[in-house]
Every structure is written in C-alpha cells, then in structure tokens.
C-alpha positions in Angstrom: 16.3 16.6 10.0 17.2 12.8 10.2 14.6 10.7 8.7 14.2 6.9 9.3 11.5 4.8 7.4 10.3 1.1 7.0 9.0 0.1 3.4 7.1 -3.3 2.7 6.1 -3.2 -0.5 6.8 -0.8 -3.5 3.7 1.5 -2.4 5.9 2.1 0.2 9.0 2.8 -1.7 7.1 5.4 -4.0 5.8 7.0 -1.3 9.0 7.2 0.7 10.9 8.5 -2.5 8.0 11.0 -2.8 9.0 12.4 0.6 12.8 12.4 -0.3 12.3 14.1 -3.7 10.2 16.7 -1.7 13.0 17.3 1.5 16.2 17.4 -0.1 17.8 18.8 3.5 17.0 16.4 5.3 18.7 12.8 5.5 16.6 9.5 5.1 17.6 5.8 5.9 15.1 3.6 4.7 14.7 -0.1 5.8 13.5 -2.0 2.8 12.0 -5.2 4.2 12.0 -8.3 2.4 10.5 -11.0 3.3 11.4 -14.7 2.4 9.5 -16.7 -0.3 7.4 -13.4 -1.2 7.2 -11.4 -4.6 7.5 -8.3 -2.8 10.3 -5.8 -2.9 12.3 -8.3 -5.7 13.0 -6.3 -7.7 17.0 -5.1 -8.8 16.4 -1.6 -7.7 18.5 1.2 -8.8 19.1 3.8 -5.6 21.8 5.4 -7.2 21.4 9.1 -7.3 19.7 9.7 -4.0 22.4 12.3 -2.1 20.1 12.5 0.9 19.0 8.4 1.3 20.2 5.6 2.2 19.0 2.3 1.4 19.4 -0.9 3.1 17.7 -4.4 2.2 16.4 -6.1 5.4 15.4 -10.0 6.3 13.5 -10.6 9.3 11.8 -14.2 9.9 9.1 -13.4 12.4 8.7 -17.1 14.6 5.8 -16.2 16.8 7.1 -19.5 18.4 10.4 -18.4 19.1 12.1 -15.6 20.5 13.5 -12.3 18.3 15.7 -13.4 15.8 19.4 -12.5 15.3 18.8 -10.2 12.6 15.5 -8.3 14.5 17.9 -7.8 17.3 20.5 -6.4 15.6 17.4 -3.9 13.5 16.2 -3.2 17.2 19.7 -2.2 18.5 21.1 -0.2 15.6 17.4 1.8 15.2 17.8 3.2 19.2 21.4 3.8 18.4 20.8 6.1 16.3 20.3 9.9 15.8 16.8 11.0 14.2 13.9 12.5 14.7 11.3 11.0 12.6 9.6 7.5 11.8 8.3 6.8 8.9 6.0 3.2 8.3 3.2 2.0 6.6 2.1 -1.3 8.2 0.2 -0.1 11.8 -0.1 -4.3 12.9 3.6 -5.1 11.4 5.1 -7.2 14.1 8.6 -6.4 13.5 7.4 -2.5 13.2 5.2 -2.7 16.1 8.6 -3.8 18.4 10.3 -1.1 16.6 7.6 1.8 17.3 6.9 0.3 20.7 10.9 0.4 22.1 11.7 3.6 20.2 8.7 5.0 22.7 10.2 4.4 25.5 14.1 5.1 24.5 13.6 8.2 21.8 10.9 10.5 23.7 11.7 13.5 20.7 11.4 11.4 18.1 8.0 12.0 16.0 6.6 8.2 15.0 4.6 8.6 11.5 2.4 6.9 9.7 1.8 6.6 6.5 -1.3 5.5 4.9 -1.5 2.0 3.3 -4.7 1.2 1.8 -8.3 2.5 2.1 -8.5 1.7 6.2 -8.2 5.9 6.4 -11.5 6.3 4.9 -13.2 2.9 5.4 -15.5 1.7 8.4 -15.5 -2.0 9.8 -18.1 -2.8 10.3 -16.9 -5.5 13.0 -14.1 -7.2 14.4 -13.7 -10.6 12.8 -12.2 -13.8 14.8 -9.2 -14.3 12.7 -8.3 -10.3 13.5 -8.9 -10.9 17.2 -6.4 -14.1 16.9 -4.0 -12.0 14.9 -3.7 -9.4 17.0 -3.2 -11.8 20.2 -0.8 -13.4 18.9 1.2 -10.7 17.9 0.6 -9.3 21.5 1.7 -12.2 23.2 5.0 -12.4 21.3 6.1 -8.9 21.9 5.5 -9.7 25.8 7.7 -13.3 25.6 10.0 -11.0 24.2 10.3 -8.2 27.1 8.0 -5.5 25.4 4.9 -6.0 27.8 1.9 -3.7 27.8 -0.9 -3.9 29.8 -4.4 -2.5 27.9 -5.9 -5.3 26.8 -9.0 -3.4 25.5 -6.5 -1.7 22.8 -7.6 -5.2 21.0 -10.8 -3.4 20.5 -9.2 -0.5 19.1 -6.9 -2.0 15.8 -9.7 -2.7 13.4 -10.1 1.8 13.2 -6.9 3.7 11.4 -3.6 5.3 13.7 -4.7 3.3 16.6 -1.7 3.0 18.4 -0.4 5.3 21.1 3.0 5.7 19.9 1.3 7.1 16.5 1.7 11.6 16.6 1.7 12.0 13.0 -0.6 10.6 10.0 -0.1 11.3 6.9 -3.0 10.9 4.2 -3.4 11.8 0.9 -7.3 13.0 1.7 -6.8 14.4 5.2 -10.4 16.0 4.4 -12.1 12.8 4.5 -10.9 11.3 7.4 -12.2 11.2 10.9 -9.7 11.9 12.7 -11.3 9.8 16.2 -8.4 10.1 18.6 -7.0 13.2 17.8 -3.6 12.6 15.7 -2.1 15.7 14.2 -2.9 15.6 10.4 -0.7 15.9 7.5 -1.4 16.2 3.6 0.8 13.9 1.2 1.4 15.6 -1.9 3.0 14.5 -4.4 6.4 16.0 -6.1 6.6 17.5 -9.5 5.2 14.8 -12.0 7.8 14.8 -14.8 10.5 14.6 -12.3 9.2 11.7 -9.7 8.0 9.7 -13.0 11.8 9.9 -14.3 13.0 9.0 -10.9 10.5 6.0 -10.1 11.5 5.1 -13.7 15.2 4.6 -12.6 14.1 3.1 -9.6 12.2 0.4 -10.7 13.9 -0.6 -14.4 10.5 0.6 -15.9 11.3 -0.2 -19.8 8.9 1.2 -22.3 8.2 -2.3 -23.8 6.7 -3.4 -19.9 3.3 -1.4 -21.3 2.5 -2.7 -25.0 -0.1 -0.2 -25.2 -0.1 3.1 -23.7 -3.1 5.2 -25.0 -7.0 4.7 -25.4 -7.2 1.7 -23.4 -9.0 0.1 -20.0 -6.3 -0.2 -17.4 -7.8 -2.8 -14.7 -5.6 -3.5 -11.7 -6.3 -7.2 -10.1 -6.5 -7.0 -6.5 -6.3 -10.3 -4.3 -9.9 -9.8 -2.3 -11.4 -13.1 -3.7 -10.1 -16.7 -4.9 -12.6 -17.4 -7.8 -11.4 -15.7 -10.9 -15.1 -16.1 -12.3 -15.7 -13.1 -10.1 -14.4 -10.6 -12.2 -14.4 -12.3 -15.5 -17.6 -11.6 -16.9 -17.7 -7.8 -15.5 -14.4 -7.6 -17.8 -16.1 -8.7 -20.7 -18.5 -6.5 -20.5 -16.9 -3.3 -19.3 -14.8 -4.1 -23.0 -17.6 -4.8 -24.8 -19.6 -1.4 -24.1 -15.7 0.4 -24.4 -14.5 -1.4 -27.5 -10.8 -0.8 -26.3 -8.1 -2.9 -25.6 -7.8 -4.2 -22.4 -4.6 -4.1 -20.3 -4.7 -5.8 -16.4 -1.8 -4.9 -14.3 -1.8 -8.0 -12.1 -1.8 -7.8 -8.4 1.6 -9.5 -6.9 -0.8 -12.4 -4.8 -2.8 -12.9 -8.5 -3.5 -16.5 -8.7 -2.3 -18.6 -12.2 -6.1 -19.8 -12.2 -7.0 -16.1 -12.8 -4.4 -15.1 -14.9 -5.8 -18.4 -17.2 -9.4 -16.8 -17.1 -8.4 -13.4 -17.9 -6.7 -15.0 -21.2 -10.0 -15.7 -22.4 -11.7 -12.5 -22.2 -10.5 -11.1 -25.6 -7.5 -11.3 -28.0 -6.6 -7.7 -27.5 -6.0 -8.4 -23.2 -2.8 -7.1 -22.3 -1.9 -9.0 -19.4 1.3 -7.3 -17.5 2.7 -9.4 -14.4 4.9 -6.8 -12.8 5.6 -5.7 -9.3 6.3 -2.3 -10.4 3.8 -0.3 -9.3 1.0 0.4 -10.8 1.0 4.1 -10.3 3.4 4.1 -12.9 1.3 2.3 -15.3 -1.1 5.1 -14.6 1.4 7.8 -15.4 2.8 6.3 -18.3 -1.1 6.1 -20.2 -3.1 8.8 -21.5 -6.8 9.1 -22.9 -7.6 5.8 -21.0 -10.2 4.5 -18.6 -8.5 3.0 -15.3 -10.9 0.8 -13.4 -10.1 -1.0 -10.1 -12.1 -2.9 -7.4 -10.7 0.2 -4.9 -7.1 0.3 -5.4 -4.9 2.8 -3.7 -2.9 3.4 -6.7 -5.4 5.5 -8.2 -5.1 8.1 -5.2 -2.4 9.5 -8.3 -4.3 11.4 -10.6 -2.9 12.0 -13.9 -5.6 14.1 -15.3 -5.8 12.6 -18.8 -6.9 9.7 -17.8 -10.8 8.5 -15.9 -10.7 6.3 -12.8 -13.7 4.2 -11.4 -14.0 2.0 -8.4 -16.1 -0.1 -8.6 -16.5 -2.5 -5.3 -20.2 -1.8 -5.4 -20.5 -4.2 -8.1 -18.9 -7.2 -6.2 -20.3 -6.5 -2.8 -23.0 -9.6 -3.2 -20.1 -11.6 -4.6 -16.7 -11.1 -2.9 -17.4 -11.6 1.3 -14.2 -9.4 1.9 -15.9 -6.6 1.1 -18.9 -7.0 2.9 -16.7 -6.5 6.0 -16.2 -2.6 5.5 -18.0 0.1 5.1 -17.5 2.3 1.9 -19.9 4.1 0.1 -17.9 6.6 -1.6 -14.9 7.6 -2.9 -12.5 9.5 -0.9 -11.6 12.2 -4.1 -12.9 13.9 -7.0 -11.7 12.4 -9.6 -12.3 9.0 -8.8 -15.9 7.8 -9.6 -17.9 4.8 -7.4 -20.3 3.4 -9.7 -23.3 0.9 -8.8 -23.7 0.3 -12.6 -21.5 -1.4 -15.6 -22.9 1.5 -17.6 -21.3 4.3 -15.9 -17.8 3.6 -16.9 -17.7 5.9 -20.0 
C-alpha cells in the first residue's frame, strides 16, 4: 500500500515514523512542512535508514491575499499525480492541507483521507464558537474559492470547532478511540505504538537526541511549558510549590512558542531547574527518564506511557487563571495512567 502523509511539527514526525516502523510493506512519502520564520521542524534530521519512506522538506507561503503560490501548485499537481491510496495529516483547518484533502476528493475517489489526532480536540468539548474562529475559518474558505476549490455549505462553519469534521475525513485515528464520540460516524482506528526499545533508538537517530540534551534523567519533575497563556506568573508559583512538597529537581522541557519572559521566571524558581529548550519532542524526554513525576497543563505528549514514570494534568488548577482554557470542556483525562488533579497535593 502507498502511503502519503503531511507532518507540521515533530508530533507529527513521531507519529508518522510510528506508523512506518509498524508497516514495513507498505511505501510512505511524507511531506515535511516548514514554515518560514518558525521553530518548527528545524531541526538537521537524520532519515537515513528508512527503506520504505521517503522524505521531502516543503515551503509553502500561504498569502490569503494572493492567489496559490508557485510552490503550493506544484505540491497540488505532483500529490494528484501520483499513485496511493492513503492520506495521512494532522492539521483538520491547515489551509494548504485542506486544498490538498479537498482536490484529492474529487480526483482520487479510492483513496482513504486520514486523520490523525493532534492535540486533546478528540476528547475535549467547546464549549462555543469564538469570533476569531468564525473569522478564521472564513477566511480560509474564501481563499480556497478565489482559488477554484468552491464549496457551497456554509453551515459546515458551524461544524469545525468538533473533531474529523470534514467530509473528505473516512478514517481517524486516536490513541483513545474508547473515549471519543464519534458524532458523525468516521470509521475508528487505534494508534499503537511500536516496540519501545526499537522506536526510542530510531526517534533517537532521527532527531540527534544526545544524552547530555537531559542533565538529569531519574527522580525528577518533568514539566512541559505549553503556550496557553502570556503571563509567566501563571505558572510560576504552582512550580515552586509542586517542588517544594517533591523535594526533586526540576527539569521544564520548554514549549517551541515559550516566551524569553518565561524562561527568565522559571530561572528563579530554584537552583536545581533544569531548563531544556529543544524542539525535540518531548515524548522522548519522557522515555529517556525513569522514577520521575511528569506534570503538564494537558499535553499530548504524555498519551506515551512509559510505565516507570507518574503523569498528572493538571488544567484544573489554571482554569480561573488562563482564559484559553475556559473555552473547552475537559473534566477528565482521556487514559489511565494519566491523573487530573483539582489539588497541588495530589501530585505524589
């Protein structure tokens, strides 16, 4: 089976590898996507020793102004030329993907368009549809249709702030398929992930992961940043506290979009912070510590459980302090092994 995919950040690229690690008879292309002036997807990757991928590093500038550019185009063309008969992507309100899922529709009848889950929206409620969404999602609209890809349902608008709301979706893939309500009647799949020893030594190689990147790799609070708020305040104190009642080093894995107010603030928690500013993911962090506490506002990453470790979310802390949050609906956690808490205390 021919297999192309569209990665935007290196989420994407682990899970993509994931699949390809799992499938070795079937062939992949994947499309990294970089953008311009954006920390994503920088990295020097190593894709040597895939036999059944291919890799190809993309630039698109999206003009909502303007018509297609050269290079989206050329994406466009060489993407209906060829022979496959599955999609992989991530981003459901992409606007180069969304031109990509909506001309293969119509071109490609066989092929099977999937998506893959980026983020909680799978197992999250909004609770409303906001005006910046709404302006989004028009604009986006109305640049497809300048550009010859017209479709008339205006009331899908109503539609994109739920999960796989797109007609041209037939597949989703989730890591807790159990959880989700499946609204409109998408066939299901399970991810699971590949045999642990062997995808950690292949992400390794992938993303130049040195041993010296963690300084401290057992007994520890792991805290991934996550860009919902702009006041580093927010978090600070909870920090302080959550290492106070641990007495354990702390290490924060900083979020790509982490402002350099922040990472000032986070300097003065303790002298024992560890403060790692990597895009490599942090689900390698997470594999590469043991007997450790991994805390996050509600980060995907922690969807990978490697079992010596404990894993909290803990959003219900922040929901009178970060307004993002306010917006969705999630009272608990989506697995087992990762624990909501409505109390500093809890994290043990």
């Amino acid at each position: 089976m021919n297999i192309v995919a569209f990665v935007h950040t290196e989420y994407h690229l682990l899970l993509t590898v994931n699949e390809i690690l799992k499938y070795p008879g079937n062939k992949y292309l994947v499309y990294v996507i970089q953008k311009r002036n954006h920390k994503r997807l920088q990295l020097d990757f190593d894709f040597s020793g895939f036999s059944n991928a291919e890799f190809r590093l993309v630039k698109i500038k999206v003009d909502y102004t303007n018509s297609f550019s050269k290079e989206h185009l050329e994406l466009l063309k060489e993407v209906c030329n060829r022979d496959f008969q599955g999609l992989y992507f991530f981003q459901e309100q992409d606007p180069v993907l969304l031109s990509v899922i909506k001309t293969l529709n119509k071109t490609k009848q066989t092929c099977e368009i999937c998506l893959f889950q980026d983020g909680l929206k799978p197992y999250t409620r909004m609770k409303g549809y906001s005006l910046e969404m709404l302006k989004g999602d028009i604009q986006t609209w109305r640049w497809l249709w300048r550009n010859g890809i017209k479709e008339i349902k205006p009331f899908k608008l109503l539609h994109t702030k739920k999960y796989a709301y797109s007609d041209e979706v037939d597949t989703v893939f989730l890591s807790f398929p159990e959880v989700y309500i499946n609204w409109n009647n998408k066939t299901i799949k399970k991810i699971e992930f590949y045999d642990h020893a062997a995808f950690k030594s292949r992400l390794e190689k992938l993303f130049g992961w040195e041993d010296a990147i963690l300084p401290i790799d057992r007994n520890v609070i792991l805290y991934m940043t996550q860009p919902a708020h702009q006041d580093p305040l927010v978090e600070f104190e909870f920090l302080k506290a959550v290492k106070e009642n641990l007495k354990r080093p702390l290490v924060l894995k900083l979020h790509p979009l982490t402002s350099q107010e922040s990472i000032k603030k986070y300097k003065g928690i303790a002298e024992d912070v560890h403060i790692i500013d990597s895009v490599i993911p942090a689900e390698l962090f997470i594999m590469n510590i043991s007997d450790s506490v991994i805390v996050s506002l509600n980060s995907t990453s922690m969807f990978y459980n490697s079992p010596k470790n404990r894993y909290y979310y803990v959003s219900n802390l922040f929901m009178d302090k970060i307004k993002r949050l306010r917006r969705y609906e999630f009272k608990e956690s989506p697995t087992e092994h990762i624990k909501m808490v409505e109390r500093i205390e809890e994290i043990v």
